[in-house]
PyMOL Python script that loads the backbone (N, CA, C, O; Angstrom):
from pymol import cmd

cmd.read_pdbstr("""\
ATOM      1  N   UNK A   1     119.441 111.217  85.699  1.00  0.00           N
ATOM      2  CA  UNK A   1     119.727 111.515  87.071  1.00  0.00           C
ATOM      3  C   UNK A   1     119.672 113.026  87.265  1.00  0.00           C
ATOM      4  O   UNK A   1     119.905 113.738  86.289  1.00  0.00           O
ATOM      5  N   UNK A   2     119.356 113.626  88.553  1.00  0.00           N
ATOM      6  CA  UNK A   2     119.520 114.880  88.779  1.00  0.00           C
ATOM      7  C   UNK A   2     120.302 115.549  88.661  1.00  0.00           C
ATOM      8  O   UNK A   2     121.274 114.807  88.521  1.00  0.00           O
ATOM      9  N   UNK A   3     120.728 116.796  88.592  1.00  0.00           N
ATOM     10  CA  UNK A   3     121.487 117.685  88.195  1.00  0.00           C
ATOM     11  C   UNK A   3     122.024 118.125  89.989  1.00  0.00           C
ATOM     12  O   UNK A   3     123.162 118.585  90.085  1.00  0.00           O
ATOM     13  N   UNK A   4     121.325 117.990  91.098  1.00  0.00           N
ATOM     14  CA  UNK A   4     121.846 118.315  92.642  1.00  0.00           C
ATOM     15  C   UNK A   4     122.942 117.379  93.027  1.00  0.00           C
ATOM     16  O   UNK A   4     123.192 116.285  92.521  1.00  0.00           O
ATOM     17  N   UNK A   5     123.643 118.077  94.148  1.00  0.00           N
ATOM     18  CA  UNK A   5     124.283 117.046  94.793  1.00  0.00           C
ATOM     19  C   UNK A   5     123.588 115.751  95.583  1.00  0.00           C
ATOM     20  O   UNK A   5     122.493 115.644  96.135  1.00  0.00           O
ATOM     21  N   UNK A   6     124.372 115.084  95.455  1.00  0.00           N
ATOM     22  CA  UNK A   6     123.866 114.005  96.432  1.00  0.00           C
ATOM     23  C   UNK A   6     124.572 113.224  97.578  1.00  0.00           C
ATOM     24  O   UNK A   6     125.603 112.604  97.318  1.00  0.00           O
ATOM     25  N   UNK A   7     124.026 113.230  98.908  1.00  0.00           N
ATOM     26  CA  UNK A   7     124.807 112.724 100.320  1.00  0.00           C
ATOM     27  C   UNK A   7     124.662 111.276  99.498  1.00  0.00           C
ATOM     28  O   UNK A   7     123.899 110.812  98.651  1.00  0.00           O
ATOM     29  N   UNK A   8     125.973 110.783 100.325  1.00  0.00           N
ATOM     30  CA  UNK A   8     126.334 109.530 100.770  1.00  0.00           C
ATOM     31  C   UNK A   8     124.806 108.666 100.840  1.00  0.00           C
ATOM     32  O   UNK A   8     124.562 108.041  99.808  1.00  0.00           O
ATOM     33  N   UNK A   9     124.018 108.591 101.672  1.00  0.00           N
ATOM     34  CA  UNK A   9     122.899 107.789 101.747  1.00  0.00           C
ATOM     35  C   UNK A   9     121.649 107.984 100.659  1.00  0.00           C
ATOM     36  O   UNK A   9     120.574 107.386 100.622  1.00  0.00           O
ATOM     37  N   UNK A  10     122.241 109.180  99.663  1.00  0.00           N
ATOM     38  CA  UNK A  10     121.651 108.969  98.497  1.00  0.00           C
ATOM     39  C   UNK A  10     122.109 108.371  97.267  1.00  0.00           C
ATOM     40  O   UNK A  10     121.357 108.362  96.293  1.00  0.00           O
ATOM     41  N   UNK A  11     123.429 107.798  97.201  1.00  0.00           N
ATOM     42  CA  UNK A  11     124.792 107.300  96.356  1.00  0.00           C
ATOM     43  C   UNK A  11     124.300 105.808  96.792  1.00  0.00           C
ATOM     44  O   UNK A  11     124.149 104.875  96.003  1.00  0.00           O
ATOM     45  N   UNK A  12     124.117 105.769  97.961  1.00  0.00           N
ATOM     46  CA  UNK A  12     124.072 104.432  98.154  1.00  0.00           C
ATOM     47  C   UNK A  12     122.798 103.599  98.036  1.00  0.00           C
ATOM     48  O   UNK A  12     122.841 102.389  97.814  1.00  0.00           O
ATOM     49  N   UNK A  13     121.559 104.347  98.204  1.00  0.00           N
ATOM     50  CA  UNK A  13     120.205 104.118  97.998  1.00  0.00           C
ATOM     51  C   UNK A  13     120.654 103.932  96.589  1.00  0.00           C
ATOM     52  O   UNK A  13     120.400 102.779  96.241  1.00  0.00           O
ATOM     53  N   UNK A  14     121.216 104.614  95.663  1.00  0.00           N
ATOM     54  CA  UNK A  14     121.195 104.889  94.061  1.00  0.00           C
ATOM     55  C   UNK A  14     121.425 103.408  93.379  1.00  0.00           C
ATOM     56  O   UNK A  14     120.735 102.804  92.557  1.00  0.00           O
ATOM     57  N   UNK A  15     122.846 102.998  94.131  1.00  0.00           N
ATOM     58  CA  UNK A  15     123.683 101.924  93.730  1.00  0.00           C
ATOM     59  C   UNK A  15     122.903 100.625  94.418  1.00  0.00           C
ATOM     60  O   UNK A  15     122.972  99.582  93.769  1.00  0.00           O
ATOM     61  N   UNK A  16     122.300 100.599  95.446  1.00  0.00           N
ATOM     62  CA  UNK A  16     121.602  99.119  95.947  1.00  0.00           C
ATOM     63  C   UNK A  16     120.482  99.061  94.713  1.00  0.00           C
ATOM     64  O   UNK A  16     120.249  97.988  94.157  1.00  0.00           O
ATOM     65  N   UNK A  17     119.996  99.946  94.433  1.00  0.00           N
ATOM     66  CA  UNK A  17     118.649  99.883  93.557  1.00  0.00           C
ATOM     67  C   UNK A  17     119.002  99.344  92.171  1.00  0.00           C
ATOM     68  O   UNK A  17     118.333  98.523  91.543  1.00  0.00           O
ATOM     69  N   UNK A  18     120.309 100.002  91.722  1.00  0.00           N
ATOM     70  CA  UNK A  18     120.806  99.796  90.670  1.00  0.00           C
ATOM     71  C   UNK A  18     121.271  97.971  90.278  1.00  0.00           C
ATOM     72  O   UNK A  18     121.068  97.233  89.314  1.00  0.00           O
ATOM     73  N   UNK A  19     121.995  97.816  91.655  1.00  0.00           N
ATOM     74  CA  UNK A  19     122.632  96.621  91.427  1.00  0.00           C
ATOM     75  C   UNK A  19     122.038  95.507  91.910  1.00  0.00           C
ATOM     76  O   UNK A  19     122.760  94.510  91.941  1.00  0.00           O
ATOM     77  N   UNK A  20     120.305  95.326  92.512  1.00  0.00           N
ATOM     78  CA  UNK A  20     119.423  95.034  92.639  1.00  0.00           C
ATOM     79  C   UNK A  20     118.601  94.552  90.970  1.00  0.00           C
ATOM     80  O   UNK A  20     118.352  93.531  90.329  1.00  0.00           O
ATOM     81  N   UNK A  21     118.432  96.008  90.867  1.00  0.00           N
ATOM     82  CA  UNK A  21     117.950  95.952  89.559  1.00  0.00           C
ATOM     83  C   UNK A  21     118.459  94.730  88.461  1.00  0.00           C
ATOM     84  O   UNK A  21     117.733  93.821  88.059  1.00  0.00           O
ATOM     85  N   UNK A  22     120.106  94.979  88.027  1.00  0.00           N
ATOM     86  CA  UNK A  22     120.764  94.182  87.430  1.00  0.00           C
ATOM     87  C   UNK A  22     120.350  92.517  87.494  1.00  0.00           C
ATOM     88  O   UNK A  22     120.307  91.675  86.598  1.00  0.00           O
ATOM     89  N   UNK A  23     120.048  92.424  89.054  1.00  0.00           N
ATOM     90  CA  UNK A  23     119.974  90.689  89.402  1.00  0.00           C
ATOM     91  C   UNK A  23     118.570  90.512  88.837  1.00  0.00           C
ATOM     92  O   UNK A  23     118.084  89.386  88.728  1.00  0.00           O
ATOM     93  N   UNK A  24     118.022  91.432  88.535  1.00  0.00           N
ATOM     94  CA  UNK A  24     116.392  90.894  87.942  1.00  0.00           C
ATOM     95  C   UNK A  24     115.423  91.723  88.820  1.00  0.00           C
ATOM     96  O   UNK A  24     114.296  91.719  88.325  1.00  0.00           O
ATOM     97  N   UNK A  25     115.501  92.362  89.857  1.00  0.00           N
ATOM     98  CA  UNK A  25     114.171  92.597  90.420  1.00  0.00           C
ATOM     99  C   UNK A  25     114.804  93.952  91.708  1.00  0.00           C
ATOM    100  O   UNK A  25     115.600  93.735  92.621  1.00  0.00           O
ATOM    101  N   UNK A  26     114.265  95.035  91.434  1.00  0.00           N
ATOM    102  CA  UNK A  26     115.073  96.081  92.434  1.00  0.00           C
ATOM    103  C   UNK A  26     114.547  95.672  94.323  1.00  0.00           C
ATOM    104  O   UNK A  26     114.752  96.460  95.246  1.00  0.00           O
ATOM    105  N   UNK A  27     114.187  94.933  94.411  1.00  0.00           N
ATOM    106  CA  UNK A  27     113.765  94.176  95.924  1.00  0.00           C
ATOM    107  C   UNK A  27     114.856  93.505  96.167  1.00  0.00           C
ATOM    108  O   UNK A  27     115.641  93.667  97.101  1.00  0.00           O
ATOM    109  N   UNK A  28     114.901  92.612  95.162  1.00  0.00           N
ATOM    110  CA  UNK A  28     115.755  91.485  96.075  1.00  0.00           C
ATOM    111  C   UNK A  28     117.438  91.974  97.187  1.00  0.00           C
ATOM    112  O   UNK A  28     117.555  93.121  97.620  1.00  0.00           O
ATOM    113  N   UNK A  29     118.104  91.306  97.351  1.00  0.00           N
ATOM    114  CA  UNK A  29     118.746  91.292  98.478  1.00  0.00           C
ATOM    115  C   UNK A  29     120.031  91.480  97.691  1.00  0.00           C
ATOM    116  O   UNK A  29     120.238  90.777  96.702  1.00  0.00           O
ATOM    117  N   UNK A  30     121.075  92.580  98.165  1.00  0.00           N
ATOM    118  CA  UNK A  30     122.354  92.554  97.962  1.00  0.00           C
ATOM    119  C   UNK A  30     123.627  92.727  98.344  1.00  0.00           C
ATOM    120  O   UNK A  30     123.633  93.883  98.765  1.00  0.00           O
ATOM    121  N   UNK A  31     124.866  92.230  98.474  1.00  0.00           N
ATOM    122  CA  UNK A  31     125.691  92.573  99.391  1.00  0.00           C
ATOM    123  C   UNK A  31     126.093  94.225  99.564  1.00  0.00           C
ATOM    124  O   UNK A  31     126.349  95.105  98.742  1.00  0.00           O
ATOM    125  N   UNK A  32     126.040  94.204 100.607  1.00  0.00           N
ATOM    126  CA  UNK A  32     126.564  95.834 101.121  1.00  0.00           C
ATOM    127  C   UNK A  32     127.865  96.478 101.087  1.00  0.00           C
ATOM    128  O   UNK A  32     128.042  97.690 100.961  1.00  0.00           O
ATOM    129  N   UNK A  33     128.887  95.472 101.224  1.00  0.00           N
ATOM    130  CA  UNK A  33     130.187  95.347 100.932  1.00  0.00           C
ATOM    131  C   UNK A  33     130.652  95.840  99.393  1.00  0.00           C
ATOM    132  O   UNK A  33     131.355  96.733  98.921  1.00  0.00           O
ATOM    133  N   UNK A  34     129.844  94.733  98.899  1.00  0.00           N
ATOM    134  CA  UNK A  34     130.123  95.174  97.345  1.00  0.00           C
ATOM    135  C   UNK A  34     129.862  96.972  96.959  1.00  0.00           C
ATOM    136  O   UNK A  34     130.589  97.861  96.514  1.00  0.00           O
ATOM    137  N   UNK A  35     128.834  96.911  97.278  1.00  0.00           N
ATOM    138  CA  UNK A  35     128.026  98.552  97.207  1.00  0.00           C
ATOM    139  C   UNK A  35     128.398  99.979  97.490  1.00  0.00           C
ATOM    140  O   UNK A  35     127.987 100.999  96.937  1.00  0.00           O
ATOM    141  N   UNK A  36     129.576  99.787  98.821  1.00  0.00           N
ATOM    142  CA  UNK A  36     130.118 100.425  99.393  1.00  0.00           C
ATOM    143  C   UNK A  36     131.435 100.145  98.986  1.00  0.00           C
ATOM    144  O   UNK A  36     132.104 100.771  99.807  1.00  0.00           O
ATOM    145  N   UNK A  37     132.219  99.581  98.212  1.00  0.00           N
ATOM    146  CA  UNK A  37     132.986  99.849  97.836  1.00  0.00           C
ATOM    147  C   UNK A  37     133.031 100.308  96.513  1.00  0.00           C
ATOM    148  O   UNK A  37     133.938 101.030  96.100  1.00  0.00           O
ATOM    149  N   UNK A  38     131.654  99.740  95.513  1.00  0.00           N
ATOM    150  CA  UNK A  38     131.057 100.947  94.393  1.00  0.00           C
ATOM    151  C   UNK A  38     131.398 102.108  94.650  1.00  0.00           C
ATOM    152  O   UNK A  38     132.105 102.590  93.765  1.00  0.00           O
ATOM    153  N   UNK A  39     131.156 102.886  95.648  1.00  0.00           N
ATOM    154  CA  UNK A  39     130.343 104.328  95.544  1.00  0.00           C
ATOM    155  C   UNK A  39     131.567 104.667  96.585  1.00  0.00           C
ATOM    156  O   UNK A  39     131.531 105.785  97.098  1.00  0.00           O
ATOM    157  N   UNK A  40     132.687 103.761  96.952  1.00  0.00           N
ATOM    158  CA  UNK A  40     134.206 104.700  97.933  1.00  0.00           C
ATOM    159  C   UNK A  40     134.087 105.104  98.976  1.00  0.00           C
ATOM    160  O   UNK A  40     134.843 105.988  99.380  1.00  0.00           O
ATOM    161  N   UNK A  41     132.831 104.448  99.961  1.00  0.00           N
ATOM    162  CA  UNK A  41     132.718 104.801 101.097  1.00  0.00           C
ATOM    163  C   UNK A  41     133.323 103.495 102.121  1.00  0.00           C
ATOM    164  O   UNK A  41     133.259 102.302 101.825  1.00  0.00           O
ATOM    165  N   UNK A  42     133.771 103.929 103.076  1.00  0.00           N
ATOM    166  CA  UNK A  42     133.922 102.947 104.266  1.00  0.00           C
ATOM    167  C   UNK A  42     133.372 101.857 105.229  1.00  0.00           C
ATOM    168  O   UNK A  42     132.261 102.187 105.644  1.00  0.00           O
ATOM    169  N   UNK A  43     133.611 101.189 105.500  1.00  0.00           N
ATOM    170  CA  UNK A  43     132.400 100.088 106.034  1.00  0.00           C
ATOM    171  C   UNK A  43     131.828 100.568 107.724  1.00  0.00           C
ATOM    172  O   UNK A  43     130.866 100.110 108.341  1.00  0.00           O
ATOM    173  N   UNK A  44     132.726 101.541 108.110  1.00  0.00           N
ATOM    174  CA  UNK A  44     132.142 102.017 109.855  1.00  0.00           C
ATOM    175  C   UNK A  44     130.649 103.246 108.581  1.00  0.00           C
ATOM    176  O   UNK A  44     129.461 103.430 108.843  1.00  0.00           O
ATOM    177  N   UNK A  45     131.166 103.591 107.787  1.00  0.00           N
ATOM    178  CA  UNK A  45     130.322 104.994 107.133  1.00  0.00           C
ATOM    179  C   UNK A  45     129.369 104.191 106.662  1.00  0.00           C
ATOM    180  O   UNK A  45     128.301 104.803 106.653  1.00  0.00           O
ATOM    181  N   UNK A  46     129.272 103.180 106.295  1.00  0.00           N
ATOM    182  CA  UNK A  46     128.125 102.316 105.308  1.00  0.00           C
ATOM    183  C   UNK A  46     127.041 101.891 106.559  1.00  0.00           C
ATOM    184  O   UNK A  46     125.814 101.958 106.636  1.00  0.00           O
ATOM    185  N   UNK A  47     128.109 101.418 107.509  1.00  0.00           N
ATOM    186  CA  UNK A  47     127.304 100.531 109.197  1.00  0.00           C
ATOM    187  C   UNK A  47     126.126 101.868 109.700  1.00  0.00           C
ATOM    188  O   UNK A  47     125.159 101.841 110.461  1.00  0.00           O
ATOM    189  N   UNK A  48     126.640 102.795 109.012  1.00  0.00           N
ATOM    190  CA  UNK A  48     125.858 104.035 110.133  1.00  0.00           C
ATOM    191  C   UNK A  48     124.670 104.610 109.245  1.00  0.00           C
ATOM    192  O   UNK A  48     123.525 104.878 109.611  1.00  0.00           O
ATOM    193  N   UNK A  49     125.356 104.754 107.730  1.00  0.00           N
ATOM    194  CA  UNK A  49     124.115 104.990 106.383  1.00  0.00           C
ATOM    195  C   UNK A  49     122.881 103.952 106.929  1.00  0.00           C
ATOM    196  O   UNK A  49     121.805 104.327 107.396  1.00  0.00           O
ATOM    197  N   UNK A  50     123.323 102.563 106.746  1.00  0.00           N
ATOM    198  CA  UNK A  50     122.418 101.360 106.984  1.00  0.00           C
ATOM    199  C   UNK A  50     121.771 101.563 108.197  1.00  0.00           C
ATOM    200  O   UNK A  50     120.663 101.027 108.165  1.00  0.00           O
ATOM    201  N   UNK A  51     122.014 102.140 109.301  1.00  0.00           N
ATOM    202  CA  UNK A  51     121.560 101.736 110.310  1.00  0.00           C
ATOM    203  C   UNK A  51     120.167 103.334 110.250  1.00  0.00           C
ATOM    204  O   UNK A  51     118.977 103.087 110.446  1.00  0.00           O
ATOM    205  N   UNK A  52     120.504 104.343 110.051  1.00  0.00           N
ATOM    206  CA  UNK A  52     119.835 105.319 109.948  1.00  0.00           C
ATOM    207  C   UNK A  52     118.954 104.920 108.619  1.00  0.00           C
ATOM    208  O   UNK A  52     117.813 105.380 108.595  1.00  0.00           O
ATOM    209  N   UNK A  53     119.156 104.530 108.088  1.00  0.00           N
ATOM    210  CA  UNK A  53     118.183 103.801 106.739  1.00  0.00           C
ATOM    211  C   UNK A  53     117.081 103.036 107.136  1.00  0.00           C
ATOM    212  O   UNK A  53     115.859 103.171 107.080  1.00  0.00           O
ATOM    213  N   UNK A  54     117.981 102.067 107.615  1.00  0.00           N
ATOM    214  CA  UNK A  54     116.586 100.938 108.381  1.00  0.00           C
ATOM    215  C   UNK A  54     116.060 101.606 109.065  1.00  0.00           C
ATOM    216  O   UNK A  54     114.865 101.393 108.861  1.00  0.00           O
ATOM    217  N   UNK A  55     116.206 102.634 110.109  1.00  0.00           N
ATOM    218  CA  UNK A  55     115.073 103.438 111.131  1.00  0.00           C
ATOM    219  C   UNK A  55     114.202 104.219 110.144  1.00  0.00           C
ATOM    220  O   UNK A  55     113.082 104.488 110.578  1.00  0.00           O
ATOM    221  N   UNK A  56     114.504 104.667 108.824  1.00  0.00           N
ATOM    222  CA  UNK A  56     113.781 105.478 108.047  1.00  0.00           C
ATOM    223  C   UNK A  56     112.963 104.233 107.158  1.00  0.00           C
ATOM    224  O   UNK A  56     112.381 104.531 106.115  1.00  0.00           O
ATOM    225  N   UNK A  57     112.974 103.261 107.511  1.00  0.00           N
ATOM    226  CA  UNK A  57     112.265 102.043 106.624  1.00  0.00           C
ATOM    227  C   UNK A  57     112.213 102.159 105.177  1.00  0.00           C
ATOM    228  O   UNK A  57     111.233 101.985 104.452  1.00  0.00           O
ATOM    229  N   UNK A  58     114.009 102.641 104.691  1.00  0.00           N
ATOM    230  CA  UNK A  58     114.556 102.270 103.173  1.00  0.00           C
ATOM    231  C   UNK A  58     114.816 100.867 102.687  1.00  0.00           C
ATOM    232  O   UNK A  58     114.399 100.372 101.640  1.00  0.00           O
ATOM    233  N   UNK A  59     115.654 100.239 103.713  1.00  0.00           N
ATOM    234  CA  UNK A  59     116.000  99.264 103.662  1.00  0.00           C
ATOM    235  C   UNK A  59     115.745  98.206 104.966  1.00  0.00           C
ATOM    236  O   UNK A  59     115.434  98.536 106.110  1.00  0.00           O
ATOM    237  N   UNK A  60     116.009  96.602 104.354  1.00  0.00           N
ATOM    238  CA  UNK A  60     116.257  95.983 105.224  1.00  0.00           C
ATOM    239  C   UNK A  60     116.951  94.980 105.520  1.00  0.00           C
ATOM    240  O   UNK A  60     116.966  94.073 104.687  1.00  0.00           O
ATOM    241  N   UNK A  61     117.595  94.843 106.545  1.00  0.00           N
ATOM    242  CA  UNK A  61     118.987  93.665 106.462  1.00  0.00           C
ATOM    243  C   UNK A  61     118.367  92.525 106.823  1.00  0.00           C
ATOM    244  O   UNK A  61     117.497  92.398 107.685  1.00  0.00           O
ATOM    245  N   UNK A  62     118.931  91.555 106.009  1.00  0.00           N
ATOM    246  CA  UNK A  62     118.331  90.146 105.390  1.00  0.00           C
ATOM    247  C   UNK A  62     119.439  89.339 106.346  1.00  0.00           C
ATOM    248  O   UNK A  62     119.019  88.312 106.880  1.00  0.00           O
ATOM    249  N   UNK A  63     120.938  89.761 106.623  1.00  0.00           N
ATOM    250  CA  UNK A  63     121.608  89.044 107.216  1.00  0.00           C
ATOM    251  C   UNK A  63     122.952  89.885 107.632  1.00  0.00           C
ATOM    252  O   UNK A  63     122.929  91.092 107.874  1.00  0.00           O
ATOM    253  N   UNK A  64     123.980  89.169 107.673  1.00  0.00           N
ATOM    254  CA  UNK A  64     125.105  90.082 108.170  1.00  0.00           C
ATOM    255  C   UNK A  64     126.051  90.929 106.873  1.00  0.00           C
ATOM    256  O   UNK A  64     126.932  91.760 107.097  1.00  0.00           O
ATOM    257  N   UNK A  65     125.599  90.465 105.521  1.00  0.00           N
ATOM    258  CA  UNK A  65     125.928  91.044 104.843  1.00  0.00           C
ATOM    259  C   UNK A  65     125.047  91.443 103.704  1.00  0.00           C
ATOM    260  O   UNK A  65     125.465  92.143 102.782  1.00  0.00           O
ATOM    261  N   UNK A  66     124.195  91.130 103.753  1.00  0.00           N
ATOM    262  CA  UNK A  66     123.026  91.999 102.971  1.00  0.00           C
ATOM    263  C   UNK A  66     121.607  92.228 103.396  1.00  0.00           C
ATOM    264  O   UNK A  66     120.798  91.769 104.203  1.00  0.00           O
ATOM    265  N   UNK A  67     121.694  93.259 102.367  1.00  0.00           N
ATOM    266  CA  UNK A  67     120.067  93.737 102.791  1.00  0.00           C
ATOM    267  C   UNK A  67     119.193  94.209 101.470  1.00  0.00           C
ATOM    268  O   UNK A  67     119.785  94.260 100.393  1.00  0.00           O
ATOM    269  N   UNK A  68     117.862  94.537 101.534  1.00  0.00           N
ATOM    270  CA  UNK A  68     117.033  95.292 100.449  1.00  0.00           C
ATOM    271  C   UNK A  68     116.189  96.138 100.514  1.00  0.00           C
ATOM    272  O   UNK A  68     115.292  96.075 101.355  1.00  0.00           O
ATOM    273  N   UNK A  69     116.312  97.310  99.464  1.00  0.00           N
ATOM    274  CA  UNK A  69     115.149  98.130  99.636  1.00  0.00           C
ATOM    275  C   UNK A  69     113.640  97.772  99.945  1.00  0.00           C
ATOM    276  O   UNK A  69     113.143  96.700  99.601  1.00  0.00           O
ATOM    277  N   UNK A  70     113.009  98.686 100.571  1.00  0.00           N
ATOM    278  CA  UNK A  70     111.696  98.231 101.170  1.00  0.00           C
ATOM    279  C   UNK A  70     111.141  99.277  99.952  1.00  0.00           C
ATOM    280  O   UNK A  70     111.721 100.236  99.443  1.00  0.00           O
ATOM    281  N   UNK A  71     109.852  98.743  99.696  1.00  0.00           N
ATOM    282  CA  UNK A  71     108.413  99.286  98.777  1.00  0.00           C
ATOM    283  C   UNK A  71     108.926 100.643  99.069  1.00  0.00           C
ATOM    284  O   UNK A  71     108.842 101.309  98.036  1.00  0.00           O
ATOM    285  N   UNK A  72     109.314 101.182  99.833  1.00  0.00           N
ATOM    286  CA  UNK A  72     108.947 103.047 100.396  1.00  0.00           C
ATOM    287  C   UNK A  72     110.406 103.165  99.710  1.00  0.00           C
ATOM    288  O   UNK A  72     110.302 103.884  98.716  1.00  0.00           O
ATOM    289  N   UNK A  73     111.637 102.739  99.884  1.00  0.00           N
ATOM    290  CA  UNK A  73     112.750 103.056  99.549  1.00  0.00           C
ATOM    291  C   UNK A  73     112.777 103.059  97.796  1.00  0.00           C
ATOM    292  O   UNK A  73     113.000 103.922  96.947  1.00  0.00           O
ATOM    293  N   UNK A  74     112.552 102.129  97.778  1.00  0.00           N
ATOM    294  CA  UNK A  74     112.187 101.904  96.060  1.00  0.00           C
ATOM    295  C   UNK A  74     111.671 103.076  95.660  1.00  0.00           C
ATOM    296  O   UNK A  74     112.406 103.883  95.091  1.00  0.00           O
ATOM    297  N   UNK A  75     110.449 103.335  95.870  1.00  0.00           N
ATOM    298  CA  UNK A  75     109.968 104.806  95.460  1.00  0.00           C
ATOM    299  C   UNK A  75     110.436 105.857  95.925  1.00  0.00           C
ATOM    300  O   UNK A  75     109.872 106.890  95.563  1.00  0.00           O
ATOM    301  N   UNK A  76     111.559 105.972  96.831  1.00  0.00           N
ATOM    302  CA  UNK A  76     112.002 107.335  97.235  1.00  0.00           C
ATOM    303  C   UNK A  76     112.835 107.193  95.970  1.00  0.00           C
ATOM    304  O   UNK A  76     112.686 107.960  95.019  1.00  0.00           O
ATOM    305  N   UNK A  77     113.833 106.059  95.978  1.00  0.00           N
ATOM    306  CA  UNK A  77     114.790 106.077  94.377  1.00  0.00           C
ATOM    307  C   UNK A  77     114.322 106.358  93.120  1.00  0.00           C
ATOM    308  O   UNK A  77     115.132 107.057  92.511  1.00  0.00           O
ATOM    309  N   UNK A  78     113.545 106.150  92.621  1.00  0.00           N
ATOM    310  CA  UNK A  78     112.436 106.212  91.781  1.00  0.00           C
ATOM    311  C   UNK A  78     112.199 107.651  91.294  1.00  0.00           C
ATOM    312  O   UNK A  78     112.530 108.090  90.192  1.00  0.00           O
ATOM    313  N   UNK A  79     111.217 108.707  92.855  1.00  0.00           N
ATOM    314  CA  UNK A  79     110.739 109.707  92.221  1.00  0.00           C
ATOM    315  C   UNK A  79     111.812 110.963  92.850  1.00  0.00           C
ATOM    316  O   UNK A  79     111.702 112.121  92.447  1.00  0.00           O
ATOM    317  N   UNK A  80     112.540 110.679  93.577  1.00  0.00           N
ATOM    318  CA  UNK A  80     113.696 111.770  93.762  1.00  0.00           C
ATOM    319  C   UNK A  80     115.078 111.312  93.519  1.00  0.00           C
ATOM    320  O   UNK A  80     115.864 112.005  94.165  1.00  0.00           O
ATOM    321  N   UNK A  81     115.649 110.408  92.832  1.00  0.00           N
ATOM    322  CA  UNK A  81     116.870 110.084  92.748  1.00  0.00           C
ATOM    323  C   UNK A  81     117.240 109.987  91.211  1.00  0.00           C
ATOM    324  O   UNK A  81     118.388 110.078  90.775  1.00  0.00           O
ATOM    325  N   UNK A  82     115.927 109.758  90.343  1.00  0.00           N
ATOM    326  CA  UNK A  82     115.943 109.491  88.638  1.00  0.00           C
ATOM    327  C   UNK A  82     115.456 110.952  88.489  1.00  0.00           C
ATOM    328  O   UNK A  82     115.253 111.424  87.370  1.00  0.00           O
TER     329      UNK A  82
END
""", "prot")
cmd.dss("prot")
cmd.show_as("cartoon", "prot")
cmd.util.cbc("prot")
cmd.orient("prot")
């Protein structure tokens, strides 16, 4: 991992990818809840990460409690977050 700081919507890109990863495949779909309470952020702070995420086409919400990185998000984690 990098040696910089990292915002909130880079903690959390970090940890969906991660705990994605774990289930077998960094795409698939994971709760957000869980994720955000990983990484000690709040669920109004997670609602607003997510929502500015999806307009940047990182992620995408699958339902009311999860969502998954998109092809572009994956590789933002990938070549600036490792």
């Amino acid at each position: 991992m990098s040696q910089r700081a990292q915002t909130a919507d880079e903690r959390f890109l970090l940890k969906v990818y991660q705990t994605a990863l774990e289930n077998g495949d960094p795409l698939l779909p994971v709760d957000y809840h869980k994720v955000a309470r990983a990484i000690g952020q709040k669920e109004t702070a997670i609602k607003n990460i997510i929502k500015h995420l999806a307009q940047a086409n990182f992620v995408i919400k699958v339902d009311a409690i999860r969502l998954h990185l998109t092809q572009h998000g994956c590789n933002f984690v990938l070549n600036h977050l490792f």
